[in-house]
N, C-alpha and C positions, 0 to 999 in steps of 0.2 A: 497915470492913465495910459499911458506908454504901455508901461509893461503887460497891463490887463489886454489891452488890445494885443499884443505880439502874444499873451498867453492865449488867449483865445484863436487865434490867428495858429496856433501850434496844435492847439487840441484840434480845429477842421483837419489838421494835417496827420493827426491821428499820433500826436505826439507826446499829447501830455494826454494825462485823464480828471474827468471829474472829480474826481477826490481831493486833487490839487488845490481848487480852488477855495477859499475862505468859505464858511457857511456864514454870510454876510448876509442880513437885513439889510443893511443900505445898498449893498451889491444887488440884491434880487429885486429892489425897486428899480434902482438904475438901468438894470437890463430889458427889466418887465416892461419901461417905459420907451427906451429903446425900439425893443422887440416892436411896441405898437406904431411908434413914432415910424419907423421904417418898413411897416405892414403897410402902413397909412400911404407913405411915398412910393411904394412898387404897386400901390392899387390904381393912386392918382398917374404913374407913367404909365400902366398900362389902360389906361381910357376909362379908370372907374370914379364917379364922383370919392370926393373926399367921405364924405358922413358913412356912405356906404363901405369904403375902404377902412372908415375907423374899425364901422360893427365887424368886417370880415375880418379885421386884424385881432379883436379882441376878443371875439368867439373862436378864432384859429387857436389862439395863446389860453385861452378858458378850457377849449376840450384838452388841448394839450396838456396843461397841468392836474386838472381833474385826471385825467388817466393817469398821470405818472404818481400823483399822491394815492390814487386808488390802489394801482398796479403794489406801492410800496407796503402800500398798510397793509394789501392780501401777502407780500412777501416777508412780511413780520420786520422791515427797516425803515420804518416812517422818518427817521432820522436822517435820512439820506435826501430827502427832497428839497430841501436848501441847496447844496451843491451840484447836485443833479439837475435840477430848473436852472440854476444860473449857466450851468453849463449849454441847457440846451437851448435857452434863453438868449447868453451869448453870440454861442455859433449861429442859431439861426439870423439874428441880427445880424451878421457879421456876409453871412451868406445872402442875405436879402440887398446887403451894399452892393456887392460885386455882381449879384444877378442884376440893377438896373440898367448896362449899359443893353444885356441881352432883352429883357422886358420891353425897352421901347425899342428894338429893333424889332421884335415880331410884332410889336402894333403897328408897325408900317402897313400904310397900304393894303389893311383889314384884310393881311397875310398872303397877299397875290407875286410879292416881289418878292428876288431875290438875297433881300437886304432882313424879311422876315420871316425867309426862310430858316437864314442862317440865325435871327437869334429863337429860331422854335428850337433849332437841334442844339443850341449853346445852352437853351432852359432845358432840354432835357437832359444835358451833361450836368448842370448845374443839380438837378432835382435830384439824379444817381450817387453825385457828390454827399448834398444834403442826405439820403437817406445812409449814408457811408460812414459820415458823423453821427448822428441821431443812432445806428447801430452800434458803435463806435465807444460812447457813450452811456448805453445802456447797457451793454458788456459788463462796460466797469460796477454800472449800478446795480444788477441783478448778478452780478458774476455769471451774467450767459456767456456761448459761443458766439462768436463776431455771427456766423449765417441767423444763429435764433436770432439776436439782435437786428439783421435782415427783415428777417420773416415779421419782427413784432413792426420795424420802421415801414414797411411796405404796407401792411395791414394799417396803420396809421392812415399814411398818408393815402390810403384811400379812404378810408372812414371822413376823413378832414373832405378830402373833395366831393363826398358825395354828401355829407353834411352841409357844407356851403350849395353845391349846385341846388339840394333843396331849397336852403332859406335864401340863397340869392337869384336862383336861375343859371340855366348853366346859358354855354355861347349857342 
């Protein structure tokens, strides 16, 4: 377990790639499970009931993988989506730990102090991070340029946010 964590923990560091890692069924539950168990705890710290944290966690992780199985089968590599998801599965899990200390520092104080200020701009290092990996990632999985990779992880993560802001309401 060690080691998957320190792998994972290398890939956000843009050290290993997707490819690396096993195209594991028990691996892609593990993570998938993960993934939502830790969507779940960064919804509940930042002030969102749990059930609604579960839906945002697992319609996050639903569009996420619908795109990437879609993206593959238009790329003619369907075979890559085991490793790929685990990959970004992982990381994102992993990125979702380390962003809670930032999470409940900017629900301080329903953002008026200086204790949430600093974790708004630690989440948006955090977010530039994540989209750095997720590009990162997809490099290796499309054989794009790290910036395509960019352009497709930004385009993402706004789709995801304005997806959500629909079906949940934004602030």
């Amino acid at each position: 377990m060690q080691a998957l964590i320190t792998f994972y923990f290398e890939l956000c560091l843009l050290r290993r790639a997707p490819q690396d890692l096993p195209a594991s069924d028990a691996l892609f539950r593990l993570v998938l499970i993960a993934g939502v168990a830790i969507g779940v705890l960064v919804g509940v710290t930042s002030g969102v009931h749990p059930l609604v944290g579960f839906a945002q966690s697992v319609l996050e992780i639903s569009l996420m993988l619908a795109l990437l199985y879609g993206g593959l089968r238009l790329a003619g590599h369907p075979g890559r989506f085991n490793q790929s998801a685990n990959a970004l599965l992982g990381t994102g899990a992993l990125i979702g730990i380390l962003a809670l200390p930032a999470v409940a520092l900017s629900a301080l104080g329903d953002g008026k102090t200086d204790a949430a200020a600093l974790g708004t701009l630690l989440l948006l290092g955090i977010l530039c991070w994540s989209i750095l990996v997720t590009a990162h990632i997809l490099r290796h999985t499309f054989a794009l340029s790290l910036g395509q990779g960019i352009g497709i992880a930004v385009a993402y993560q706004l789709l995801a946010i304005l997806t959500m802001g629909l079906l949940f309401g934004g602030p």
